[in-house]
MIKEMI-387773 format. One line per field, with one value per residue (C-alpha): residue number from 1; residue in three letters; x, y, z. Coordinates in steps of 0.1 Angstrom, whole numbers. Layout:
<sites>
k NUM:... $
r ALA:... $
xx X:... $
yy Y:... $
zz Z:... $
</sites>
This chain:
<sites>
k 1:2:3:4:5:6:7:8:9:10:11:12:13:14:15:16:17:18:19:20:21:22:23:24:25:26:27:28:29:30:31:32:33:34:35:36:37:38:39:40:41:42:43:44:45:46:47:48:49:50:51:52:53:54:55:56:57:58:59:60:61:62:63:64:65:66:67:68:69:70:71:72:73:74:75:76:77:78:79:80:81:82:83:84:85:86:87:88:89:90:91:92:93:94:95:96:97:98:99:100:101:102:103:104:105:106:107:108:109:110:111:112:113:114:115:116:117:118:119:120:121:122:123:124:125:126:127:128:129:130:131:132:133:134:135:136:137:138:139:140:141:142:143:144:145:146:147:148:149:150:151:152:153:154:155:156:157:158:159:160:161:162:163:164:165:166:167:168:169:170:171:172:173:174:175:176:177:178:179:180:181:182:183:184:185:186:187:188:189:190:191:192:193:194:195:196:197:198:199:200:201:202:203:204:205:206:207:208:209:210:211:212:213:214:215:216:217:218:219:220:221:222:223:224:225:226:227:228:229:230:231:232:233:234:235:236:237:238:239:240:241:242:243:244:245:246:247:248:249:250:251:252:253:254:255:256:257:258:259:260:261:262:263:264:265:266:267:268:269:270:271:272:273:274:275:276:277:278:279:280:281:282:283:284:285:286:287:288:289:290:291:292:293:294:295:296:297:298:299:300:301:302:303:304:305:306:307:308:309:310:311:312:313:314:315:316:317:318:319:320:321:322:323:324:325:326:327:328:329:330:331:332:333:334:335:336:337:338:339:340:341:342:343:344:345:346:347:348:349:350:351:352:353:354:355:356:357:358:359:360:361:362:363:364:365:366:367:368:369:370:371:372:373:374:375:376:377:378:379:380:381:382:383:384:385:386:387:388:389:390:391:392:393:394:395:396:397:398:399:400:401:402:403:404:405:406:407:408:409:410:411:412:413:414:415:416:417:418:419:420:421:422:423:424:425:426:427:428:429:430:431:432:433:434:435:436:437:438:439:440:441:442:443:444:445:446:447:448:449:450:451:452:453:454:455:456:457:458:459:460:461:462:463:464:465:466:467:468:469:470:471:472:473:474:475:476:477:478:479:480:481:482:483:484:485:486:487:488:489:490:491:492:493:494:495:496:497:498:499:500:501:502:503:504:505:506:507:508:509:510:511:512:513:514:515:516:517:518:519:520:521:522:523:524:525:526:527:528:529:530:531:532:533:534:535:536:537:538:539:540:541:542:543:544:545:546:547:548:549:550:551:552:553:554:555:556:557:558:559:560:561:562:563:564:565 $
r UNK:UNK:UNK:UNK:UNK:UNK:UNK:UNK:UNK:UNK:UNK:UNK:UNK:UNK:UNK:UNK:UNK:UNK:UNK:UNK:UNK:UNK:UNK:UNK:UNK:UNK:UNK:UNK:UNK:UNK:UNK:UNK:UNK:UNK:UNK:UNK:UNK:UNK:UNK:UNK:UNK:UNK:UNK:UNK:UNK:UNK:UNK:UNK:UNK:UNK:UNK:UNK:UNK:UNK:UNK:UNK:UNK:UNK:UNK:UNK:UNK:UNK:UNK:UNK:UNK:UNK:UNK:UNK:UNK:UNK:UNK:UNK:UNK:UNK:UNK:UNK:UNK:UNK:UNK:UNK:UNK:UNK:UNK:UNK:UNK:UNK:UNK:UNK:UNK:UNK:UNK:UNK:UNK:UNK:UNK:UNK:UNK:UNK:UNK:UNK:UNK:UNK:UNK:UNK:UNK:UNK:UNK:UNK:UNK:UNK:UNK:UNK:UNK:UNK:UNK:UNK:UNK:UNK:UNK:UNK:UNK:UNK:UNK:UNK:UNK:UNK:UNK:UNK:UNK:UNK:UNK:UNK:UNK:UNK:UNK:UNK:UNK:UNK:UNK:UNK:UNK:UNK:UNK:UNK:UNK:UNK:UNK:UNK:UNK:UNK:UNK:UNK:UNK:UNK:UNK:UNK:UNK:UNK:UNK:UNK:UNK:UNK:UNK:UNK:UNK:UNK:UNK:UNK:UNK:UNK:UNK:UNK:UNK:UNK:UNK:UNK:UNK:UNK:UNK:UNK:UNK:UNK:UNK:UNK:UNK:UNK:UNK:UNK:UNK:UNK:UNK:UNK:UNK:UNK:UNK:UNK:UNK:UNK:UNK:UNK:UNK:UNK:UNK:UNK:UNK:UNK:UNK:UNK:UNK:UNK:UNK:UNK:UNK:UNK:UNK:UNK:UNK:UNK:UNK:UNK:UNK:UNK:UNK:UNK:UNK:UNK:UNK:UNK:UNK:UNK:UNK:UNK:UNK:UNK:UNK:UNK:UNK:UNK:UNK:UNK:UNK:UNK:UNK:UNK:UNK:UNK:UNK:UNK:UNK:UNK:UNK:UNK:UNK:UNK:UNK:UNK:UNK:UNK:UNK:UNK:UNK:UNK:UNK:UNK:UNK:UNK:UNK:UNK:UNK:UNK:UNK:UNK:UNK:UNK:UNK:UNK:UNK:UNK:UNK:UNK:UNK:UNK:UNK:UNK:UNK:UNK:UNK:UNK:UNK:UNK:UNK:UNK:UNK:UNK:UNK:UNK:UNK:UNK:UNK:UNK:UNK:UNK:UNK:UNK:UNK:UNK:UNK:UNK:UNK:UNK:UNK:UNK:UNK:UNK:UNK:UNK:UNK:UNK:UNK:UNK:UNK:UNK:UNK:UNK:UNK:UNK:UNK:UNK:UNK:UNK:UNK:UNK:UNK:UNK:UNK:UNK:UNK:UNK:UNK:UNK:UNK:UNK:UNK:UNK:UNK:UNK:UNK:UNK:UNK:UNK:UNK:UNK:UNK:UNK:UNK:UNK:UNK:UNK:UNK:UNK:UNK:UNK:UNK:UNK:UNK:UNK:UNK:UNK:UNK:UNK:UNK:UNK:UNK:UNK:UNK:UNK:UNK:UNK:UNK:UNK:UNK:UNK:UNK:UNK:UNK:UNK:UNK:UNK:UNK:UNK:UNK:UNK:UNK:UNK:UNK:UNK:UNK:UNK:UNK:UNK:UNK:UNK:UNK:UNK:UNK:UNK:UNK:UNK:UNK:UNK:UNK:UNK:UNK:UNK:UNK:UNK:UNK:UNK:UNK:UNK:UNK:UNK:UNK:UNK:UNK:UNK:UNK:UNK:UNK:UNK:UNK:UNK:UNK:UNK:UNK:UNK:UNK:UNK:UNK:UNK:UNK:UNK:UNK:UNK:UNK:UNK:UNK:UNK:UNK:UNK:UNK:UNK:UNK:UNK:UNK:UNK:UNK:UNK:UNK:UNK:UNK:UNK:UNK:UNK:UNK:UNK:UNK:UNK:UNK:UNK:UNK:UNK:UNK:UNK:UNK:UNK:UNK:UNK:UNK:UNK:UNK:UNK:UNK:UNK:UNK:UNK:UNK:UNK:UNK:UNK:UNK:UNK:UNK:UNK:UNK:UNK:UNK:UNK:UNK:UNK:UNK:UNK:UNK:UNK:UNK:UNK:UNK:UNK:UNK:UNK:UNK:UNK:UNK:UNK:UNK:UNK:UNK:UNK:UNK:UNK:UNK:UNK:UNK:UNK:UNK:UNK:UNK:UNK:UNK:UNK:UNK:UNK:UNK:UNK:UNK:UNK:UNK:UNK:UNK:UNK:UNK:UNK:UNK:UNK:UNK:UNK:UNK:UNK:UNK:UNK:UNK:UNK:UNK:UNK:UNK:UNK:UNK:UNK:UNK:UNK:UNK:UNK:UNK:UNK:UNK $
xx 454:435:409:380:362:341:308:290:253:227:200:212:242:251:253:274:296:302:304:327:353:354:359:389:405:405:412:420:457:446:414:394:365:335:303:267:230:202:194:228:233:238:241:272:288:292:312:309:335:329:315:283:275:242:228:197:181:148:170:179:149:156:192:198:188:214:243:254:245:281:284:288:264:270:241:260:251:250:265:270:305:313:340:310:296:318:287:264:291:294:260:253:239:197:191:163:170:146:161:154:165:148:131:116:134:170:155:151:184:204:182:195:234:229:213:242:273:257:238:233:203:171:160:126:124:112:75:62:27:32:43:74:73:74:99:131:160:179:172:201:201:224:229:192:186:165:138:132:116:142:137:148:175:193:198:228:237:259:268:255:264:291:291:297:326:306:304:341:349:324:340:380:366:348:380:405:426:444:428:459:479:462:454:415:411:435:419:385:387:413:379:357:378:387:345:337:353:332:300:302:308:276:258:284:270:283:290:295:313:313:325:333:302:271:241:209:191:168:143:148:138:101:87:54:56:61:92:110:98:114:148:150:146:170:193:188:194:228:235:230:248:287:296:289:319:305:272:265:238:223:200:193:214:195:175:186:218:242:215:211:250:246:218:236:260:246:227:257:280:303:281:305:333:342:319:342:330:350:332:349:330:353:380:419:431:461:442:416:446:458:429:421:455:477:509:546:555:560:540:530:492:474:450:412:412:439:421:386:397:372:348:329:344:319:330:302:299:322:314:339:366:396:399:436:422:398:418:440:412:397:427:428:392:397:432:408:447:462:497:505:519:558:561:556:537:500:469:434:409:387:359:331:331:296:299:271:264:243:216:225:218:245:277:290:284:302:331:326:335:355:330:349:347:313:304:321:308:271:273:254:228:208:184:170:138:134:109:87:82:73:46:33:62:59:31:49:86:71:63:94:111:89:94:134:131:106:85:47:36:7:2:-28:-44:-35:0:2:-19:7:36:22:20:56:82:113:143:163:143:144:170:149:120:137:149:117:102:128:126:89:96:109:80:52:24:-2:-10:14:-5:10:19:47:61:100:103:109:82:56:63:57:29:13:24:6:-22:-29:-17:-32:-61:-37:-15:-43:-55:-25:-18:-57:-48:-15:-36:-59:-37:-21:-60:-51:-66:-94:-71:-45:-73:-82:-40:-32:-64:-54:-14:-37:-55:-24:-7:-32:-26:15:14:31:29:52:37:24:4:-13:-24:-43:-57:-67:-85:-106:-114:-128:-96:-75:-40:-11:23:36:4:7:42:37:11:35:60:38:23:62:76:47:60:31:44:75:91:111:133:128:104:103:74:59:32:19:34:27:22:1:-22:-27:-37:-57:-75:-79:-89:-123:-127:-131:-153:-171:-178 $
yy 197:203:224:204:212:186:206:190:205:199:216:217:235:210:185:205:217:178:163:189:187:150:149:178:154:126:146:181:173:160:179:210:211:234:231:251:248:248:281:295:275:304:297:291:281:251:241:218:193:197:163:172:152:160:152:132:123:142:175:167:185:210:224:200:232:246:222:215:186:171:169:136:135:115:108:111:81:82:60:59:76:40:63:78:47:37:40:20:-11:-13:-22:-55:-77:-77:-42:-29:11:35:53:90:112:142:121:92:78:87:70:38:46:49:19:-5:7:0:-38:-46:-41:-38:-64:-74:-51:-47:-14:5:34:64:77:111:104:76:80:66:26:21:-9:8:1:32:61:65:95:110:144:146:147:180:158:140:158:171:146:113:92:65:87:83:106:91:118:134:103:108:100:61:49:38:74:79:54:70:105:85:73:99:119:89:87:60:40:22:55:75:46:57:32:51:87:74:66:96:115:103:108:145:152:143:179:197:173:184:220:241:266:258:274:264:299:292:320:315:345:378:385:404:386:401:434:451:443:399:410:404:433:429:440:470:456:450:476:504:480:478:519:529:503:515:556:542:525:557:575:576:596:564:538:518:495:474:445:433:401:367:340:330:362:379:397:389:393:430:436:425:447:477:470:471:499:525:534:504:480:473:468:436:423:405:379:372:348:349:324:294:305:299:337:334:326:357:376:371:380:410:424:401:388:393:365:331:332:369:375:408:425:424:464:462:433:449:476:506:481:465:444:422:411:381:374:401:394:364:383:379:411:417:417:437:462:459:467:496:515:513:528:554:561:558:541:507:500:479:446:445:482:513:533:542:542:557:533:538:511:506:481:462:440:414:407:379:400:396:426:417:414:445:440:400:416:394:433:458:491:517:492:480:519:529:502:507:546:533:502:481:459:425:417:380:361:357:393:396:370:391:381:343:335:358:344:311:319:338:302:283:307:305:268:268:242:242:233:230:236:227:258:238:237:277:284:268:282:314:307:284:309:297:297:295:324:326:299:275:281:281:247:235:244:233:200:201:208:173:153:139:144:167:191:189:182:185:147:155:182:173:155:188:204:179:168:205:212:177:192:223:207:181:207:240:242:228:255:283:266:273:304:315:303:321:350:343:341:371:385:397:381:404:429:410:398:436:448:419:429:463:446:427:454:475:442:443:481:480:500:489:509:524:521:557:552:517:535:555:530:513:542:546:511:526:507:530:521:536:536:513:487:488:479:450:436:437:421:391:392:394:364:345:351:368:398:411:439:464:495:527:538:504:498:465:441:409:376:345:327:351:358:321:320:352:332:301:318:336:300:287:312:317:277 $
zz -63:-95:-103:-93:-59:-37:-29:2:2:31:47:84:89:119:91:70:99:109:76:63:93:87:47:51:82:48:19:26:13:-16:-32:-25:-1:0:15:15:28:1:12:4:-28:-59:-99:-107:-72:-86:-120:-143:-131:-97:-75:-55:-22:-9:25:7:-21:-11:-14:-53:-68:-49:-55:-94:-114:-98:-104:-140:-157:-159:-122:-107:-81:-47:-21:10:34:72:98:134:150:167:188:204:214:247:272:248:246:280:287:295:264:261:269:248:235:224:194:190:158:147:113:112:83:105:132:110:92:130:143:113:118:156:147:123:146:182:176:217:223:217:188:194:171:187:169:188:181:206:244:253:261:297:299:281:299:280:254:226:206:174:187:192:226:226:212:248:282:308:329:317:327:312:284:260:229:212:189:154:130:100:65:60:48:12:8:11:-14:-35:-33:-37:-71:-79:-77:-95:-59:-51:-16:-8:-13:10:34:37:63:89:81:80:117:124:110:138:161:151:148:182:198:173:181:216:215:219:196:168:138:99:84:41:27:-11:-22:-10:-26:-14:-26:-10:-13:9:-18:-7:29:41:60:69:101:120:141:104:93:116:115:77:77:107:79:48:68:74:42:25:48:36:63:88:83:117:116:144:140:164:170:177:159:126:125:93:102:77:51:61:62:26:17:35:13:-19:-14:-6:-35:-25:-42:-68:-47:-25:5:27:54:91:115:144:158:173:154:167:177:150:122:132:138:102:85:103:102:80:92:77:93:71:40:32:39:36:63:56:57:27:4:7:-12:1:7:30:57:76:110:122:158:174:206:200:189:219:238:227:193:202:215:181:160:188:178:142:141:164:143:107:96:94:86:56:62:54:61:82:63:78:54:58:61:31:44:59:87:97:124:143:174:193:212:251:275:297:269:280:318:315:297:262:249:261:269:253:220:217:225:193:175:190:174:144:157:138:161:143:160:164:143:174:178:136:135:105:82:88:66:38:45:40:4:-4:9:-18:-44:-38:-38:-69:-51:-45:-14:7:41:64:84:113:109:91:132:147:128:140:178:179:193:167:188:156:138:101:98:115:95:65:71:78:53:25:47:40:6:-1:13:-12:4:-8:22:47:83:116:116:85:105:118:155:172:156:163:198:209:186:200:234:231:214:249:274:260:283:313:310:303:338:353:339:352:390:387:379:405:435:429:419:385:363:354:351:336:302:299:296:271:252:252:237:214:198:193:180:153:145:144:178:210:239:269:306:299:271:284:316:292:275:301:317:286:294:331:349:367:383:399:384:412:401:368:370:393:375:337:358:367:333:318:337:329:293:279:271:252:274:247:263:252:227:211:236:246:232:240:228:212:244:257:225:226:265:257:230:247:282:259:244:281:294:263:264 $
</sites>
């Protein structure tokens, strides 16, 4: 291989994380392959004989100040995996298919790959403004089957699509290889076959780690809020702490974790040493093996603790780590040594370990870790409050993301209300993807009707079936005769929404008897139970204290919109 690199840039990490399987099952003898989202993409990643293959063309203004000017650049093509497609070629001939992809220009793009080869049925592309046609025989979806209501049949997903062959040939020239040579024919369709196990594993997230390089600073994180506020300073305490050589981070996938074991980082006196990055998320138990601890065995490889070189080891997703290696690494931190591969010899650790953690209250209770281990890694605890619970930061995130992305753009009050009200499963991430998705459209203020197919079918959702569900909230509320009751404790959550404060059952009975309602402890707690699984209310242990949530601020404003009408 020579020097050059392939650099595959998108803004979806599922992209990437398909995409980049497929091009290493073609070429990974024969060139090297990287890949990044927009939002990852540094100055400098990317050299000036390097071949760039983007996702789109809409993403070029986004990341071509980035990539030098002598860069061949390749706009990577889509086409259906046609080894996914089994169910949809057993159907008999003059079946007519509503497509469904999470754009409307995918849509179109899957609908014209389906007319040119299964040319037997009939193509609808799939609009969300519109309902769903009533004669469809069958829905077919990329991967995208999210998009559609729960309770559908004759639904078939054929699978995220892969980059077309054209784009292959592309890349073969683009790097002088020789077609016949490497018989791109054969691993083109060895490629689609070796995607689909990766297309139907669950909650894969792409991880790029450039370089053992920590980028961010506490100074790139938005804190608006109190939540962040109280995370970022329980951080920065340990950061500065030397004596503490064991962070745990904790939080939702795509909340900010990683960016805060980078921060951590470069604000302790390691900051000029290494940062180095292990996912162990669906990783084979060798290959995490031998970068944890090296291996003697074969080609000589070094342990993690040795190459860091006193500094920071960051272990993502440790819940995922196999419990023998767990155990493996238990004992070298409760030993502070690790012996160096190819000898006996047993050396102080002189890092600092920071590992993340998917929040789930029951990981310790299923067994994902072993007690006595996620107890010495909980010592020191970081918790990430999801973006739903930070509603305060999402108006300033969303200019950070356009200042990062150096693009002006306008969006309606409409969509910055909803914004503020959707519950973003997918946290940051997902909102920084919309947004640099948004960033690529031309018109002038974006409205709701611009927003991606996910985003618009529930914001059209909410929009129709607002007052339904503040109905059925009301009656709810009613049977169970709470509902005066219920308005004045989610006005009390409001109001202390408003001033940073959340409050513990104690200090809401107070409040609530300055309001001239008085309750026992045994009512009060059945009526934030009702008012909890009804989801409006977030219900924090400990002092953290609990507050109202999105779904309930907006019943609570839509409930004083109905009376008040």
């Amino acid at each position: 291989m020579n020097g050059r690199r392939l650099w595959i840039i998108g803004i979806q990490e599922k992209f990437l994380e398909i995409v980049t399987k497929q091009v290493r099952v073609i070429l990974g003898d024969q060139i090297t392959i990287d890949a990044v989202t927009v939002k990852d993409l540094q100055k400098n990643m990317v050299r000036s004989n390097d071949v760039v293959v983007i996702s789109s063309n809409h993403i070029l203004g986004l990341v071509v100040h980035l990539i030098p000017e002598t860069c061949q650049i390749i706009v990577g093509k889509r086409d259906i995996n046609y080894m996914n497609t089994k169910k949809l070629l057993n159907l008999p001939p003059g079946q007519k298919i509503l497509i469904v992809n999470d754009t409307e220009e995918n849509t179109y793009e899957t609908v014209s790959s389906l007319k040119k080869t299964i040319f037997e049925h009939e193509y609808i592309a799939y609009e969300p403004v519109k309902s769903i046609p009533v004669h469809i025989d069958y829905i077919v979806t990329p991967g995208e089957s999210h998009l559609l209501p729960q309770d559908l049949t004759n639904v078939i997903d054929i699978g995220h699509r892969v980059l077309s062959f054209h784009t292959l040939e592309q890349i073969f020239t683009a790097f002088d290889l020789d077609l016949e040579d490497c018989n791109l024919v054969g691993r083109y369709f060895k490629s689609c076959v070796s995607v689909l196990e990766t297309d139907n594993m669950a909650n894969v997230i792409y991880v790029k780690d450039a370089r053992n390089t920590a980028q961010y600073t506490f100074e790139d994180i938005i804190l608006e809020s109190k939540a962040m506020q109280q995370a970022i300073a329980g951080a920065e305490n340990f950061a500065k702490n030397e004596l503490i050589q064991v962070i745990l981070i904790e939080g939702e996938q795509g909340s900010g974790k990683n960016m805060i074991a980078q921060a951590i980082h470069n604000r302790s006196s390691r900051a000029n040493l290494p940062f180095i990055t292990i996912d162990c998320r669906n990783k084979d138990i060798d290959l995490l093996e031998r970068e944890l601890f090296g291996s003697a065995e074969g080609e000589l490889s070094y342990g993690v603790f040795e190459l860091v070189m006193g500094g920071t080891v960051c272990i993502r997703d440790i819940e995922e780590l196999p419990p023998d290696l767990q155990v493996k690494l238990l004992k070298i931190l409760k030993d502070g040594s690790f012996c160096r591969i190819g000898g006996k010899e047993r050396v102080p650790i002189n890092a600092r370990l920071i590992t993340t953690i998917s929040t789930d209250a029951q990981i310790v209770e299923q067994e994902t870790l072993l007690p006595e281990f996620y107890q010495l890694l909980a010592l020191h605890k970081v918790k990430v409050p999801a973006l739903r619970e930070r509603s305060e930061d999402i108006v300033p995130l969303i200019q950070e993301i356009k200042r990062r992305l150096n693009r002006e753009l306008q969006l309606s009050e409409e969509v910055i209300r909803y914004f503020s009200t959707y519950s973003w499963p997918g946290n940051v991430r997902e909102l920084y993807n919309v947004i640099t998705y948004l960033s690529t459209r031309k018109e002038g203020v974006i409205e709701i009707n611009s927003l991606p197919f996910f985003l618009r079918k529930d914001s059209q959702n909410d929009h129709l079936s607002m007052f339904d569900e503040c109905h059925s909230i009301v009656k709810k509320l009613e049977n169970r005769g709470f509902l005066n009751e219920s308005i004045e404790i989610l006005t009390v959550f409001k109001e202390g929404k408003e001033k940073y404060h959340s409050f513990g059952r104690k200090a809401l009975k107070q409040h609530l008897e300055e309001k001239g309602l008085r309750f026992s402890e045994q009512q009060l707690r059945i009526r934030l139970e009702k008012l909890q699984k009804l989801g409006l209310t977030i219900v924090r242990q400990g002092r953290a204290g609990s507050t109202i949530s999105p779904k309930g601020e907006a019943f609570l404003k839509n409930y004083l919109k109905m009376v008040n009408n």
